[in-house]
C-alpha positions in Angstrom: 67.4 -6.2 -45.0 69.8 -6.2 -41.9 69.5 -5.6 -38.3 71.4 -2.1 -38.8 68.8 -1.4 -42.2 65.8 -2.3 -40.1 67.0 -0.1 -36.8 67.8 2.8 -39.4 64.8 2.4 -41.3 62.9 2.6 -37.7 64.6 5.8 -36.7 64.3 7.6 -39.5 59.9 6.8 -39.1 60.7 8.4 -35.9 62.2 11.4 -36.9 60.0 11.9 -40.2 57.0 14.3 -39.1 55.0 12.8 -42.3 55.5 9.3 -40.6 54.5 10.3 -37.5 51.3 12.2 -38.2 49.6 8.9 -40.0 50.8 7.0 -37.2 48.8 9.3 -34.8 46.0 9.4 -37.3 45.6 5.6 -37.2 45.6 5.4 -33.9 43.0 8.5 -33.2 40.8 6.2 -36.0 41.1 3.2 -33.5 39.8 5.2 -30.3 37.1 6.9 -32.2 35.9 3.9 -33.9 36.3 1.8 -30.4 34.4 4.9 -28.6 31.7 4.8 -31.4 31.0 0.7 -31.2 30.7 1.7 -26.7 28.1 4.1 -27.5 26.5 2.4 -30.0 26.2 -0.8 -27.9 24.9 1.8 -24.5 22.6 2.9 -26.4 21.1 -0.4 -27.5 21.4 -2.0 -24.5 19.4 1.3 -23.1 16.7 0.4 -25.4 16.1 -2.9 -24.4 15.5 -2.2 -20.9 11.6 -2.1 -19.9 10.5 1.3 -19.8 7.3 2.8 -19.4 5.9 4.6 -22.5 3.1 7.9 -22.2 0.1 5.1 -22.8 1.2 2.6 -20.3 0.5 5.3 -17.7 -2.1 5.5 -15.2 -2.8 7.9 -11.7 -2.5 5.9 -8.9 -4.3 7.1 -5.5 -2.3 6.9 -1.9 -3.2 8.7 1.1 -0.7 9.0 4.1 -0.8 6.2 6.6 0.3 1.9 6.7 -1.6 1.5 3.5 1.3 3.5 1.7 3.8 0.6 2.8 3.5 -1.6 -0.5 3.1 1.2 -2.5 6.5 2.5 -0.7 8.0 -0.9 -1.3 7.0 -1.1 -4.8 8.2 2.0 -6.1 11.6 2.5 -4.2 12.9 -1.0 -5.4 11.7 -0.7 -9.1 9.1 -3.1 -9.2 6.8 -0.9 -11.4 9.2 0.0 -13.6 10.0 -3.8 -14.0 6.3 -4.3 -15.4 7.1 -1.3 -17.5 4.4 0.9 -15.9 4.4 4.5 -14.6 2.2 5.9 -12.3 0.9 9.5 -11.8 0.5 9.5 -8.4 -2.3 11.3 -6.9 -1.6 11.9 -3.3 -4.3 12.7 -0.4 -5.1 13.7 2.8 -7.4 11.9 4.1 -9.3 8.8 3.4 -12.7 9.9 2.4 -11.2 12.1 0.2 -9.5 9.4 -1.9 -13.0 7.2 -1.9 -14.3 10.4 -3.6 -11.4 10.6 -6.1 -11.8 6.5 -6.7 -15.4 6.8 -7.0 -15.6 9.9 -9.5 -12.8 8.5 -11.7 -10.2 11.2 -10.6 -7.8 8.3 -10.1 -7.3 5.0 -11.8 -6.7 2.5 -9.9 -6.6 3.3 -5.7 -6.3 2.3 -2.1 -9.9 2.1 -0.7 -12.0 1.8 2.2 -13.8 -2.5 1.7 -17.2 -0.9 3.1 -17.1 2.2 1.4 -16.1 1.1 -2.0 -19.1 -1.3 -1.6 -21.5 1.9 -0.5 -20.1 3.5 -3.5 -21.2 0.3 -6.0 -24.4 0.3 -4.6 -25.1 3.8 -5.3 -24.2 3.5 -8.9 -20.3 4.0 -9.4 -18.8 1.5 -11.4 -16.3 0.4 -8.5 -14.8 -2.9 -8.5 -12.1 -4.3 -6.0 -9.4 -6.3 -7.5 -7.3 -7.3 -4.7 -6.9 -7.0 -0.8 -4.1 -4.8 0.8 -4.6 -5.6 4.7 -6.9 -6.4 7.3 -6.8 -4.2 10.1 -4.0 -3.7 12.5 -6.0 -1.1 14.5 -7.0 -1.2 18.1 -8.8 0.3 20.5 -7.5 1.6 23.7 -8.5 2.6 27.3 -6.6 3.2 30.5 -5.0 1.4 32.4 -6.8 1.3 35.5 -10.3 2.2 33.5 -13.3 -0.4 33.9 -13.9 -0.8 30.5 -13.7 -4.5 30.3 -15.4 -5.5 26.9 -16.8 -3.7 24.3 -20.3 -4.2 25.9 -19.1 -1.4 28.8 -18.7 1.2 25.7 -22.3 1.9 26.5 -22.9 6.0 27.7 -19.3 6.3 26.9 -16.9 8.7 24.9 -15.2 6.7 21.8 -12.5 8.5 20.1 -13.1 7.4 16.3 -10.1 8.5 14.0 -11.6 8.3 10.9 -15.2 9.1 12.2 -18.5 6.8 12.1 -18.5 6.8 8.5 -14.6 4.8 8.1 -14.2 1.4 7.1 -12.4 1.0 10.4 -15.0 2.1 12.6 -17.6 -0.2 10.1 -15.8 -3.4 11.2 -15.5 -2.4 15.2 -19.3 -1.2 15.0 -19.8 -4.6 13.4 -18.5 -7.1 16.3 -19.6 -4.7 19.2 -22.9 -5.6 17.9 -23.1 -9.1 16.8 -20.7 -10.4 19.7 -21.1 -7.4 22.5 -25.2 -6.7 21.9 -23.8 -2.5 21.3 -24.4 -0.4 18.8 -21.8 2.0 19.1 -23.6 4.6 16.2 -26.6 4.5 18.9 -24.5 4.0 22.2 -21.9 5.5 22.7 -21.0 9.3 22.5 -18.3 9.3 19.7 -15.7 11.5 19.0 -14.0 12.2 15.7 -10.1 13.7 15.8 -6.5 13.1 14.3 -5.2 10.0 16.3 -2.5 12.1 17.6 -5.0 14.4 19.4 -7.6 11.2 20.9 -4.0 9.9 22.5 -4.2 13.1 24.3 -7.3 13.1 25.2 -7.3 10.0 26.4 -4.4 10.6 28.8 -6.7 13.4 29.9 -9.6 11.5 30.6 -11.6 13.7 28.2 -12.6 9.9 26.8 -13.0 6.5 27.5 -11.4 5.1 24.7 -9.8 5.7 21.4 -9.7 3.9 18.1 -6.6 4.9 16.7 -5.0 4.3 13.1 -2.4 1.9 12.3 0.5 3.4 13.4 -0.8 5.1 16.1 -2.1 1.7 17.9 1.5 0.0 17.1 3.1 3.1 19.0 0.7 3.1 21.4 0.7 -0.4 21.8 5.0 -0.4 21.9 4.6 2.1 24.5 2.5 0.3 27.1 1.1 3.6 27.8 -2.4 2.3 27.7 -4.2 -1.1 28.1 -5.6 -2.6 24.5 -9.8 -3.5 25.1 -9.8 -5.0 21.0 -7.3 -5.6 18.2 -9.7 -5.6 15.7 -8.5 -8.5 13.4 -7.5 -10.8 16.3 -11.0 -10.4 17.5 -12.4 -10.7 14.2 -10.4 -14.1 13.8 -11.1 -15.6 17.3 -15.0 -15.3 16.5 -15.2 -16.1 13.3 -11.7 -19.1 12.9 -9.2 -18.7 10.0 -8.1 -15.3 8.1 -10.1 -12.0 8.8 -11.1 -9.9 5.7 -9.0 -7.0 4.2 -10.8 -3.7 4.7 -8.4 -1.7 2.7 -8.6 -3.0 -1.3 -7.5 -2.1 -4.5 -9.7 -0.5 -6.5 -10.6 0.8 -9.5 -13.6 1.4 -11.9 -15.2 -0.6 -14.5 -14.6 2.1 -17.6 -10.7 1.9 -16.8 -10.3 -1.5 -16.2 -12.3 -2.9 -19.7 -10.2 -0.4 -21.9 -6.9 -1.0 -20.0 -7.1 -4.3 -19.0 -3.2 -4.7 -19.8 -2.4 -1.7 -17.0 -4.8 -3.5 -14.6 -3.1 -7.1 -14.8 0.6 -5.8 -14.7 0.4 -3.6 -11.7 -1.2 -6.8 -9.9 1.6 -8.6 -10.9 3.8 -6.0 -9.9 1.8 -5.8 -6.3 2.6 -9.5 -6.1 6.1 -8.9 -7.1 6.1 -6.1 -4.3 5.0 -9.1 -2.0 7.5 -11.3 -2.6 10.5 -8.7 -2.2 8.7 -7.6 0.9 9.2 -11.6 2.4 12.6 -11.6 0.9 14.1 -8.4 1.5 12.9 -7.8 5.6 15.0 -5.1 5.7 12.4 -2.7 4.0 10.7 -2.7 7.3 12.9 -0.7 8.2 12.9 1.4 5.5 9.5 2.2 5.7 9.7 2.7 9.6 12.8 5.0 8.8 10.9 6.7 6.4 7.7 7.5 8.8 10.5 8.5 11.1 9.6 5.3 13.6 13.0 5.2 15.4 11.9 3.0 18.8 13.1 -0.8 17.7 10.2 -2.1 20.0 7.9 0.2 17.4 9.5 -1.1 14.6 9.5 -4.7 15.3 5.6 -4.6 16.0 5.5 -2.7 13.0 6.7 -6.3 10.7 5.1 -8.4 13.0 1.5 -7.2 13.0 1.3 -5.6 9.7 3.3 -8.8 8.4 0.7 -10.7 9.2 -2.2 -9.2 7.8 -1.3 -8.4 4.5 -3.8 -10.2 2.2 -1.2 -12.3 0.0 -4.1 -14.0 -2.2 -6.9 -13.1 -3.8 -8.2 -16.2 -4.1 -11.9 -18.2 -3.8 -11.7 -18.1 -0.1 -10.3 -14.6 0.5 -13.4 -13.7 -1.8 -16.2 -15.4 0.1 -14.5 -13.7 3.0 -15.2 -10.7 1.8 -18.8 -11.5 0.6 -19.4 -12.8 4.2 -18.0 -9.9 6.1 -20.0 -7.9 3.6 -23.3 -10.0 4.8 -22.4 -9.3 8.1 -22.2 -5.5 7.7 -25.6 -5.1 6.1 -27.0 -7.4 8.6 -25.7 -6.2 11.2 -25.8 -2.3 10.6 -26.7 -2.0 7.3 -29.1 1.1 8.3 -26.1 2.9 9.0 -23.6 1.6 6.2 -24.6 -0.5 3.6 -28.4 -1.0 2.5 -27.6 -3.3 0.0 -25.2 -5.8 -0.2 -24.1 -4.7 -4.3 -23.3 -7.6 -7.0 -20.2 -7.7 -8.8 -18.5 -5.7 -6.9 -15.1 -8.1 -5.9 -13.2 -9.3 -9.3 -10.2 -11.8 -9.9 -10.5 -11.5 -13.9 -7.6 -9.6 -13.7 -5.0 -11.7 -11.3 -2.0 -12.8 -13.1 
């Protein structure tokens, strides 16, 4: 066929309709086919991605405060999902009320309280602690120009207790003030239980002596240099006793759970693990948090890092558990009439560290 045939022969394809339509039908076959092989490769690659199914879920219990931070970590950066877990989050208020949730199995695995989880074991609640959050970043505050050296001049004084005589908070100060200060703060002082906010107020109005104020609270406070500090619990804890302090907020959960889910257990330590490597990699979720908590002063927020950076438990190893077991010995010792009768057995686990 010539040049001219093969030109004619082209435009007459062009101009015949019949042509035209099965060259338009081909191609439409093409794009579906194409479209159809995307989707179909989506859809597989959806698949494969770790995702949480209805029995790999378990209710988590938070309350509001600095123990939220891994937890906050954890979940805004996918690290759960990664394990392929899901949590139901159970959210409260206050402190005691999660203990209660933790210790009456409305919760699976929780944030608790080291001294009140171990009250809770001895008075028959299958509690066990699996792991360490942080040790505490709390402090206790006077006035500036007050007289209030040392915890021995608490004596026939107002304390400002933010989680009450019966916190795990106020169970470690109580502890020292006695075995290093000879004061029994239950016995010896006048104490005073409100919102942190409100004893930062009061103490500004010389209503009391001194305040022991949550987490955030005493890094504000502190970042502020509206008041003089009389103890940082964990740096006194550590120049008494040499080495690490011991966490007083744990992860917890109960023996039922943790024996029929074993599985759920191990992979959301993993995951908490995971959360505390991102948090060493990845400083910027300091800030984060801190903008989440609406913390805006940088002085705030670089005290924030520093001083809960360097009490979060990273290891729950054989020496952060005789830790514990010690501090435990000490509580019961010390003022086990008011805390903890009994020191209870079995309480701290590592059967389940990855």
């Amino acid at each position: 066929m010539t040049g001219r045939s093969l030109e004619k022969n082209s435009l007459d394809m062009q101009n015949d309709p019949a042509a035209n339509d099965a060259k338009n039908a081909n191609t439409c076959w093409r794009r579906w086919r194409h479209s159809r092989l995307t989707l179909l490769f989506l859809l597989l690659f959806t698949g494969c991605a770790a995702k949480p199914d209805a029995g790999r879920t378990f209710k988590l219990g938070v309350t509001s405060g600095a123990q939220e931070f891994v937890d906050f970590v954890m979940e805004g950066h996918g690290l759960l999902d990664q394990a392929g877990l899901k949590a139901d989050k159970v959210k409260s208020l206050s402190p005691a009320n999660l203990h209660l949730m933790i210790a009456e199995r409305k919760v699976d695995i929780g944030f608790g309280g080291f001294t009140t989880m171990a009250t809770a074991r001895t008075e028959g609640k299958d509690l066990i602690v699996i792991f360490g959050v942080f040790s505490p970043v709390n402090m206790v505050f006077v006035a500036k120009d007050s007289p209030i050296k040392t915890l021995s001049d608490l004596k026939g004084k107002k304390l400002g207790v933010f989680g009450g005589p019966g916190s795990t908070t106020f169970a470690f100060l109580a502890v020292f003030a006695r075995n290093w200060y000879g004061t029994d703060l239950f016995h010896d002082a006048e104490l005073v239980t409100a919102p942190a906010p409100a004893l930062v107020e009061l103490l500004g109005k010389r209503d009391i002596d001194a305040a022991l104020l949550g987490t955030v609270e005493s890094i504000q406070t502190f970042a502020q240099d509206r008041y003089r500090v009389l103890v940082d619990l964990s740096a006194e804890y550590k120049a008494h006793q040499g080495g690490r302090a011991p966490a007083h907020v744990t992860v917890a959960t109960n023996e039922e759970f943790a024996n029929t889910h074993g599985d759920i257990v191990r992979d959301y330590l993993k995951a908490y693990k995971n959360t505390l490597q991102y948090i060493h990699a990845h400083p910027e979720v300091w800030d984060e948090y801190a903008a989440s908590i609406k913390m805006d002063n940088p002085a705030e927020r670089a005290l924030l890092q520093q001083k809960m950076g360097s009490n979060l438990v990273e290891n729950w190893d054989a020496d952060q558990i005789a830790l514990q077991n010690d501090y435990l010995k000490l509580v019961h010792n010390i003022i086990g009439d008011s805390v903890l009768k009994v020191v209870p057995q079995d309480l701290i686990r590592n059967d389940f560290i990855p």
